[in-house]
N, C-alpha and C positions, 0 to 999 in steps of 0.2 A: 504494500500500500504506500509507503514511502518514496518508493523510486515511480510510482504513477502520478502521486502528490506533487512529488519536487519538480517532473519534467513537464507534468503538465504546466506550473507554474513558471517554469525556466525559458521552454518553449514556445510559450504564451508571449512572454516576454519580449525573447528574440525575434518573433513574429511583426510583433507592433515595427510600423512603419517600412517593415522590407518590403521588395519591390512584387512579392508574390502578391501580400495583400492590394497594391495600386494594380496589380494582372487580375485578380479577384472582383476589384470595382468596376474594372472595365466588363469582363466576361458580362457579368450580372445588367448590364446594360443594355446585353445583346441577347441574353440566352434567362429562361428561367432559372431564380435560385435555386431553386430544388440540384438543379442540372449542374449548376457552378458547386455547389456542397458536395453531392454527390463526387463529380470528379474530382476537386480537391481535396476531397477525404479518400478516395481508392488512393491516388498517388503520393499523396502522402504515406502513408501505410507500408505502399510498396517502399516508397527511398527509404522511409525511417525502420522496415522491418530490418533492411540491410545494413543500415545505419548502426543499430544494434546490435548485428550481430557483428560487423567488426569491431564494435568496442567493447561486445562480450569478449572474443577472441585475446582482445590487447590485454582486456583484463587480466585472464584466464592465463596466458602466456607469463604476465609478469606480477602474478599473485603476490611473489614475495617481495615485490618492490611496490607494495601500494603506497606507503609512503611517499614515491618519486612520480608514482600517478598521479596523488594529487596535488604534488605540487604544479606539474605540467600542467594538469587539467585546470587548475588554478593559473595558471599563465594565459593558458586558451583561453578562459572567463574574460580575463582581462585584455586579450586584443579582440574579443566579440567584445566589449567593452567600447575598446576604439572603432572598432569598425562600425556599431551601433552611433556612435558619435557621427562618428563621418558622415554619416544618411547611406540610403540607398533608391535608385532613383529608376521611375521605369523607361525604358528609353523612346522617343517616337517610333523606332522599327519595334520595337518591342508592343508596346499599345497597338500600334497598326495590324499587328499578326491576331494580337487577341479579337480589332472590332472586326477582322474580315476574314476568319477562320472559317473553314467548310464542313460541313458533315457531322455527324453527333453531335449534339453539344458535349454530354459528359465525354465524349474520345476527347473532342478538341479540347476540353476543359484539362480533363485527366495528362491527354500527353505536352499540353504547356507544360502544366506544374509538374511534372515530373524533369522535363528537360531544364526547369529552371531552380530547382529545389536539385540538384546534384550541386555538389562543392559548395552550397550556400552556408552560411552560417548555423541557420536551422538545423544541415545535416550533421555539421559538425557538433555539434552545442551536442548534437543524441548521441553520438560519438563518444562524445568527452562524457557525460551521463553516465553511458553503457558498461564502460570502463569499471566502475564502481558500483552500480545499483542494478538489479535485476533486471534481465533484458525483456520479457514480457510487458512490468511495470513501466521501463522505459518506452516501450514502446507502444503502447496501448494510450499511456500519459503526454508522450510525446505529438503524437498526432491528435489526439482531442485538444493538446494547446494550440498548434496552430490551426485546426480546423474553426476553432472558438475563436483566435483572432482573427480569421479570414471573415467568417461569418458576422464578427462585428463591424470589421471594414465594408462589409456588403450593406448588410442593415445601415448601419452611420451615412455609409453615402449617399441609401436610398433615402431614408427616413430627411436627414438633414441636407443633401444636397449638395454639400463639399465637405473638404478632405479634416480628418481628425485635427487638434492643434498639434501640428509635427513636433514642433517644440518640447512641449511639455511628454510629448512619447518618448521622444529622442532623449533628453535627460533623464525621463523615468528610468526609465530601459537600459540607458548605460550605467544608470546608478546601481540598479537590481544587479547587472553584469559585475561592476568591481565590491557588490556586496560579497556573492557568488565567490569569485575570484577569491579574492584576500580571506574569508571563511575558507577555503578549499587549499589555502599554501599554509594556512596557521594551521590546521590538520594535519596536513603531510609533516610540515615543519614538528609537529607534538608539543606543539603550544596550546593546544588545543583537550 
């Protein structure tokens, strides 16, 4: 229940303002919600089952160095930290593919976010999770966080019409991240 807890909450997180959720507002513009949740939740599931299992793997490989897990994993916190800062932005070719996609919605839906949820943060973040908490919970938790952020960025943009205040996500978010972070290296480190 822990490791569904914490990733749901993690992943939620790193969700707010990525560029999958502004892929998310556009879909829903064009295609029923039902259609845009649906495939965003199949593909998510798929990246993040995989997701999980290599950082079961890393885990499982270097049991006896969890301590240096988490300090790494605790360093990752901290450059999704920065990267969270930075922003992330959807590109005009990027919007373009989502409003003039062809054929299913949920295929079209599903194999955007799937091609664009690889190497993301998000993936990583269940990665770095996996490593230490059960990979089920991770991944069960993992994808209901960002299905949940996607599905707010849908609603918000339907309901209100424009985009969340970036700002105050962007700080949220990167604060959560070096909370994360710096709890996760005072662990490994056994200051903890």
């Amino acid at each position: 229940m822990y490791a569904f807890l914490l990733s749901t909450a993690v992943i939620f997180v790193a969700e707010l303002g990525d560029k999958s959720q502004l892929m998310a507002m556009t879909f829903a513009t064009r295609y029923k919600v039902r259609d845009v949740l649906i495939g965003i939740t199949a593909a998510t599931a798929i990246v993040h089952l995989a997701s999980v299992g290599i950082g079961a793997w890393i885990g499982d490989s270097f049991a006896d160095s969890q301590h240096v897990i988490s300090i790494v994993a605790g360093v990752a916190f901290l450059l999704f930290a920065a990267w969270t800062w930075r922003g992330d932005e959807l590109s005009d070719e990027e919007a373009g593919k989502a409003k003039i996609s062809q054929g299913a919605a949920i295929l079209a839906v599903g194999v955007a976010f799937f091609l664009a949820e690889l190497g993301d943060k998000t993936m990583l973040a269940t990665i770095t999770l996996a490593t230490q908490e059960g990979w089920l919970g991770t991944w069960i938790g993992s994808t209901v966080g960002m299905v949940a952020a996607d599905a707010l960025a849908i609603i918000a943009g339907a309901v209100l019409g424009k985009h969340l205040p970036e700002r105050v996500i962007k700080i949220g978010a990167t604060a959560a991240f070096v909370i994360f972070g710096v709890l996760l290296i005072i662990e490994g480190a056994g200051w903890l």
